[in-house]
Structures are given as structure tokens and as C-alpha cells.
C-alpha positions as CSV (number, residue, x, y, z in Angstrom):
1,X,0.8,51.6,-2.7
2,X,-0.2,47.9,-2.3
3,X,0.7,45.8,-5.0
4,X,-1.9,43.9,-6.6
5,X,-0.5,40.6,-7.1
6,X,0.4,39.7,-3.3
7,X,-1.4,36.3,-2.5
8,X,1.0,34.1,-0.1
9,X,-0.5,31.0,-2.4
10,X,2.4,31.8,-5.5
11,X,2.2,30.4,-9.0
12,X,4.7,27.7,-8.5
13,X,3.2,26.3,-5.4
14,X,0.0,26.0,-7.0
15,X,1.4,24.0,-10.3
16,X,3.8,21.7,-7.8
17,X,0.4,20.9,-5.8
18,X,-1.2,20.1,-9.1
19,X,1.9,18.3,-10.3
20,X,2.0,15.8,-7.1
21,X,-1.6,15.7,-7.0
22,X,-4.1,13.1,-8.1
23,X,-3.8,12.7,-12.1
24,X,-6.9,14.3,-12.9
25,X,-6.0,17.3,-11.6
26,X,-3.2,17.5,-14.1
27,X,-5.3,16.7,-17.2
28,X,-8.0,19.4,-16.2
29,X,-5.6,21.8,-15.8
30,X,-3.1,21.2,-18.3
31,X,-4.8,19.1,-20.7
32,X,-2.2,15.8,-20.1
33,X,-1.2,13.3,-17.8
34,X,1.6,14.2,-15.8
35,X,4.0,12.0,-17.5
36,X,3.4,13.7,-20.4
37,X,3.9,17.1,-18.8
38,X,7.2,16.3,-17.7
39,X,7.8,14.5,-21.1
40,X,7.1,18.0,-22.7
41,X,8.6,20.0,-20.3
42,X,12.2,18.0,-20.7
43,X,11.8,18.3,-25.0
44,X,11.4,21.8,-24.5
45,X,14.2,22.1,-22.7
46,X,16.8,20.5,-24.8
47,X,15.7,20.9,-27.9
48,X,13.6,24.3,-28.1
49,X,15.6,26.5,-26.0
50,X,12.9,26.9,-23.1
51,X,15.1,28.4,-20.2
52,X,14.9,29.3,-16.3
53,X,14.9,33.0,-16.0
54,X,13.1,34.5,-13.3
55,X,9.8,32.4,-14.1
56,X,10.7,28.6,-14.1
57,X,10.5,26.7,-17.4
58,X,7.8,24.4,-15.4
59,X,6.0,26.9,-14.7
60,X,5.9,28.4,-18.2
61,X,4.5,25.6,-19.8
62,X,2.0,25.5,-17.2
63,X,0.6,28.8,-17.3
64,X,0.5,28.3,-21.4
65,X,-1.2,25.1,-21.3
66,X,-3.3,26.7,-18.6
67,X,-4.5,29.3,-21.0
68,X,-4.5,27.4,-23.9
69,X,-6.6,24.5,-22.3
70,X,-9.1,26.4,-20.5
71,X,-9.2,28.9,-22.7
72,X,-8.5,31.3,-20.2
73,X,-8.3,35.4,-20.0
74,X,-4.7,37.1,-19.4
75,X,-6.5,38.5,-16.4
76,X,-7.7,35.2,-15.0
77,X,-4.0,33.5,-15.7
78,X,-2.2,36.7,-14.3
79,X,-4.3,36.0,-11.1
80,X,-3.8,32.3,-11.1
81,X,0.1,32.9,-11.1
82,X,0.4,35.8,-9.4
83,X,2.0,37.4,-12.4
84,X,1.7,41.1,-14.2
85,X,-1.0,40.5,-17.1
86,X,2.3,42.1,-19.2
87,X,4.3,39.5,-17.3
88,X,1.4,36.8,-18.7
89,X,1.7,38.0,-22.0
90,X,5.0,37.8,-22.5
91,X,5.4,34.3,-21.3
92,X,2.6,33.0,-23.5
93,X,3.6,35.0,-26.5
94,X,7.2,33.1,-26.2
95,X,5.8,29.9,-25.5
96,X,3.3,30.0,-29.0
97,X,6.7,30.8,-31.2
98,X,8.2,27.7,-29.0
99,X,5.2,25.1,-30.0
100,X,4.9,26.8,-33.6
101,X,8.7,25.4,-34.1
102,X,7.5,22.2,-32.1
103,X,4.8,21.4,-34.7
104,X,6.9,21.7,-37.5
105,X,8.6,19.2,-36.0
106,X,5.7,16.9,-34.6
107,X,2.9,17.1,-37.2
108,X,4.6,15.7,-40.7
109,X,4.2,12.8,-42.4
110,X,6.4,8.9,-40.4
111,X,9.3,7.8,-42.5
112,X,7.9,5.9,-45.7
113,X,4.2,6.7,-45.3
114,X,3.5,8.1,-48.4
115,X,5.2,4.9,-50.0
116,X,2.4,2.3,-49.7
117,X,-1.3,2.9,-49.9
118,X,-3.8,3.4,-46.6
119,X,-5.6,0.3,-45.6
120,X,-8.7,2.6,-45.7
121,X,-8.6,3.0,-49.5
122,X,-7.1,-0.7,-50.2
123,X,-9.7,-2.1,-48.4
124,X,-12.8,-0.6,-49.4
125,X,-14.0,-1.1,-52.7
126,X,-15.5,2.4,-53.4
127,X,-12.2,3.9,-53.2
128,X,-10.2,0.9,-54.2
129,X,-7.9,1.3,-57.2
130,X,-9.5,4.7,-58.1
131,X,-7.8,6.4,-55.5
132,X,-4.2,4.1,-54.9
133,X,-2.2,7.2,-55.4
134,X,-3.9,9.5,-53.2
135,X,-1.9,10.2,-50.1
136,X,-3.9,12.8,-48.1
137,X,-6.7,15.9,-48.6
138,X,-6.0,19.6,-48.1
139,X,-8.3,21.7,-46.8
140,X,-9.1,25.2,-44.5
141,X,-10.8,25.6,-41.1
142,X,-12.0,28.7,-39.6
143,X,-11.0,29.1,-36.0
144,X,-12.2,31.6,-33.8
145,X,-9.7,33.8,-32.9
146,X,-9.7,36.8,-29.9
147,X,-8.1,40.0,-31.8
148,X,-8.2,43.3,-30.9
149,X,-11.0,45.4,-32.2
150,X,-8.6,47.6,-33.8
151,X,-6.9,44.7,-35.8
152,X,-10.0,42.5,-36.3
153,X,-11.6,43.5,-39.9
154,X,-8.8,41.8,-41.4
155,X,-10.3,38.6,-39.7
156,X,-13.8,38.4,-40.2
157,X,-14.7,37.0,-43.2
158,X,-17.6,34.7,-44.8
159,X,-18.2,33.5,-40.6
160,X,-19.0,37.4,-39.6
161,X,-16.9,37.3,-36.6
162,X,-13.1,37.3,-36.3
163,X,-11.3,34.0,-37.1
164,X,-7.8,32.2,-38.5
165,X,-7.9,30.6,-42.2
166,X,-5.9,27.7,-41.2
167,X,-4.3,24.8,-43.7
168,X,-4.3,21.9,-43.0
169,X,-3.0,18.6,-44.3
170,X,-4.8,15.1,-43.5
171,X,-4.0,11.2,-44.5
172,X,-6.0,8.5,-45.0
173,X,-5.5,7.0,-41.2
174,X,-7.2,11.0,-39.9
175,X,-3.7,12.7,-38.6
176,X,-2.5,15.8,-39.2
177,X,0.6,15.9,-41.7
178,X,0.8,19.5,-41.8
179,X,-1.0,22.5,-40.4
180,X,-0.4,26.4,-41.1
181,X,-2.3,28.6,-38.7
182,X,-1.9,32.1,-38.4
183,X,-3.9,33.8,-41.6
184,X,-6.7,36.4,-41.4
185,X,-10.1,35.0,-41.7
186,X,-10.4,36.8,-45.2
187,X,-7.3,35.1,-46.7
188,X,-8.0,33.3,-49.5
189,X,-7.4,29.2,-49.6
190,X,-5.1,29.6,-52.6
191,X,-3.2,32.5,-51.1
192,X,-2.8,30.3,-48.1
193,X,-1.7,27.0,-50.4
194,X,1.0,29.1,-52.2
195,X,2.8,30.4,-49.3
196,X,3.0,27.0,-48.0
197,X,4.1,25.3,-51.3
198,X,6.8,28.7,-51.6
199,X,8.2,28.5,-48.4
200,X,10.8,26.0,-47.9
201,X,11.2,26.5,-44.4
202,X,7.8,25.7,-43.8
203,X,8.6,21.9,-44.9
204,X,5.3,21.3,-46.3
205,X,5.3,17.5,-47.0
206,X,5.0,17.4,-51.3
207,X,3.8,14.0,-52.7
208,X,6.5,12.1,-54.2
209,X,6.0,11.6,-57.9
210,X,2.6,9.6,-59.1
211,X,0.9,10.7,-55.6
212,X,-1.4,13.0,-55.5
213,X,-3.4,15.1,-52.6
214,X,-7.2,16.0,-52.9
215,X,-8.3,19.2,-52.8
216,X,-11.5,21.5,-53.2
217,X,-12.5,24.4,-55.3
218,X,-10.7,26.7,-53.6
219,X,-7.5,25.5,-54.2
220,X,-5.7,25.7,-57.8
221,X,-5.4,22.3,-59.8
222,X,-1.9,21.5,-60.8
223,X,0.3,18.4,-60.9
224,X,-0.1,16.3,-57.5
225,X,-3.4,17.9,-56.2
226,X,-6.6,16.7,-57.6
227,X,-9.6,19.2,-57.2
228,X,-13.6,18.2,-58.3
229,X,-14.5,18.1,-61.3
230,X,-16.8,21.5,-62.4
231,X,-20.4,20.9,-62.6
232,X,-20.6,17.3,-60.8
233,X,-22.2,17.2,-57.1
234,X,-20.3,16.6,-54.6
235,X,-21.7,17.8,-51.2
236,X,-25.1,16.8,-49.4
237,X,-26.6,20.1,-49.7
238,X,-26.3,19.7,-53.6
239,X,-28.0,16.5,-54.0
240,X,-30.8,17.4,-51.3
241,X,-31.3,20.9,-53.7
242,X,-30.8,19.5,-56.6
243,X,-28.2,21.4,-57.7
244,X,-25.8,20.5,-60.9
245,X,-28.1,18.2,-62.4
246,X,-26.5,16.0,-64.9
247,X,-28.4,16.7,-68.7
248,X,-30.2,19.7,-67.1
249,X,-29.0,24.2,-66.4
250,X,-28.2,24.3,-63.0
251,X,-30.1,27.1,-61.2
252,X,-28.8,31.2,-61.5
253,X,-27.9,30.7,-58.0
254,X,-25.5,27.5,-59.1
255,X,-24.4,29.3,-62.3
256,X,-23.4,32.5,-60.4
257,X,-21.3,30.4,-57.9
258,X,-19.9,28.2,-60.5
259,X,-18.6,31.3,-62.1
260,X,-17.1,32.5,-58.9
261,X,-15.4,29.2,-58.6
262,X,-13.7,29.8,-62.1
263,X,-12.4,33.4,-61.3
264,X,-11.2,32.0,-57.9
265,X,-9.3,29.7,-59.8
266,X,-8.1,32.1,-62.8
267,X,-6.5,33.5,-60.2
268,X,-5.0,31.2,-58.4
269,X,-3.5,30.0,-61.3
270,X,-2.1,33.4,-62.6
271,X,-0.9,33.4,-58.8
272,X,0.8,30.2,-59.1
273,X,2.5,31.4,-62.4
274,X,3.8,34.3,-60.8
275,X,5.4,33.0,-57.4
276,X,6.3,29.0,-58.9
């Protein structure tokens, strides 16, 4: 029987051409400069227990950042490396636990930050004192995310096609503090903040006392996150409907999702009771 993957032009030829190649070759490939590459590669290495086995550590990391940056099929990587698509699998499945543990690490909050206030509120006047506490916002994004059509109705929510709920934590200067991926696209934003706030392991960055984060209606309000206040408007589509008009009754449309709002948060709190 002839095997399948038999190309003379192996995996680790191709990533040490790209490697010792013209720069751009590197960053359309892999997303980075090479310096960077190598950078990552050492980190990985001696702090996140990537090994040599009988695929190299180099090459890895290049077939994940292969698939991750060109959002490639197992079947296009498997060819590109001349590796079983279980083989493929494996290696990328490893490698996500590896930069999960990396990001805990990476995206979080530099020593001190949340001890003096963002030159973008001190310096504008429409957030300037109101907001001197605030250290960050909270919010979900849906991501598109390729499941298996026999695991996917768990994942398509209010976007009608499968995606990730993911948290995420932003300051004032538009980083990432914290991020927690990995939730079916029905989870709910509360559900979501709970587990993070529960979980110590997860090292979710909590304001120190008199901060504060913002957050939206899906989220419950307790000490140290601010939500909106019910009935005001807030978002563009609001104002350019009309919706929540000061003095006047807001449409059924705007009662029935003001309601929804409420049990959303009824919950959340009885939620918060229960696992705080």
C-alpha cells in the first residue's frame, strides 16, 4: 500500500526554508517576525514544558501558528507537514493547552497599573473626575468557532451559527487584562463572569478597593463593577429610535426587553449568592 504522506519536500525543510528566508515569509506564515519566533519558541521551551519528541518543538509551533494564522484545515496542515491529520491534531490540541497557560501568564494587568488613573480619563474632561476610579470594562465577544455538527447546538446562540462566549477584560490604554475563551455560544455573560470571579486559578485581575470595572446589562451589579443605569440610553441605536425617552413610556418592544434585562439580572444575582 503506498503511503499517503510521502513528499521528499518534509515539514521541517519547509519551516527551516521559511525560517532563513526573507522576513516576510515568516510573518505570512506564522504571523511574526522571525525574532519573535525564536523568542517564542525558547519561552516555550523553558518555561511551558514544550519538548522534542519525534516532531521538533520548532516545528510544533510552526505548524500551530500555521493553522492558527491562516486559519487553516487539519487536512491542508497535515499536507503542508507531511504529517497524519491524527498526527496534526494531536500537535495542535497540545499546543492550545500550552498558549492557554501562556496567556494567563501574558495577558494581566503591569505591576502598579491599577494604582494611578489612565491619561485617557485624566485628560479628557467628559470622563474626568466622574470616572477616576474606573480601571477597565468587561465585556463578551462571539467568535466563530468550527465544532462538529454533533456538538454544535450548544454553540449557536443569538448569532445563529456556532460560536465561543468569550470574556474579556480591557483598560483605559485598549489591552487585554484578562481574556476567558472557551464557553458555548449560549452561555450566558453572568454565568461566564462568575466562573471567572470563583476560580482562583484563573487569576482574574479584581480591582483593589475604591476601583471599579464597567460593565453591561448582562452582567450582575455588585461592589467594584458598575453596570448602566435601567431606563437611560446608552447605545446609538437607542437614541436614533428613540428608545427610553426621558418623561415619556418607552415602546412594548423596550418594556419587554427592559424586563428581560431585570430577570437576567435576578438571576445573576441569586447566582452570585449561591457560588460567592
Amino acid at each position: 500500500m503506498q503511503p499517503c504522506m510521502d513528499s521528499n519536500y518534509k515539514g521541517q525543510m519547509w519551516v527551516d526554508e521559511v525560517l532563513n528566508g526573507h522576513n516576510n515569509r515568516c510573518m505570512n506564515n506564522f504571523r511574526m517576525p522571525k525574532n519573535i519566533f525564536h523568542n517564542l519558541l525558547h519561552d516555550l521551551q523553558t518555561n511551558y514544558g514544550l519538548k522534542h519528541e519525534k516532531v521538533s518543538a520548532m516545528k510544533k509551533l510552526a505548524l500551530s501558528l500555521y493553522i492558527l494564522g491562516n486559519r487553516e484545515s487539519n487536512s491542508n496542515a497535515a499536507e503542508r507537514f507531511q504529517r497524519s491529520g491524527q498526527t496534526v491534531s494531536r500537535i495542535f490540541t497540545d499546543m492550545l493547552h500550552i498558549f492557554a497557560r501562556t496567556g494567563m501568564d501574558t495577558i494581566k494587568p503591569t505591576e502598579g497599573q491599577f494604582e494611578k488613573v489612565s491619561n485617557h480619563i485624566r485628560l479628557d474632561t467628559r470622563y474626568w473626575p466622574h470616572f477616576k476610579d474606573c480601571i477597565g470594562t468587561i465585556d463578551g465577544t462571539h467568535v466563530k468557532a468550527c465544532i462538529s455538527p454533533s456538538c454544535q447546538i450548544p454553540y449557536i446562540g443569538r448569532k445563529c451559527e456556532p460560536t465561543q462566549n468569550i470574556m474579556t477584560v480591557c483598560d483605559f490604554n485598549m489591552c487585554f487584562i484578562f481574556a476567558f475563551p472557551g464557553w458555548e455560544g449560549t452561555a450566558h455573560d453572568s454565568r461566564i463572569f462568575l466562573q471567572a470571579l470563583r476560580k482562583q486559578e484563573l487569576k482574574f485581575p479584581h480591582p483593589p478597593p475604591g476601583k471599579y470595572y464597567l460593565v453591561d446589562l448582562g452582567y450582575p451589579q455588585i461592589a467594584s463593577f458598575l453596570g448602566p443605569y435601567r431606563g437611560e440610553r446608552y447605545h446609538l441605536l437607542d437614541f436614533c429610535q428613540g428608545h427610553f425617552d426621558r418623561g415619556e413610556s418607552s415602546s412594548s418592544n423596550s418594556e419587554s426587553d427592559l424586563e428581560i434585562a431585570m430577570l437576567r439580572e435576578t438571576i445573576a444575582n441569586s447566582l452570585m449568592n449561591q457560588y460567592l
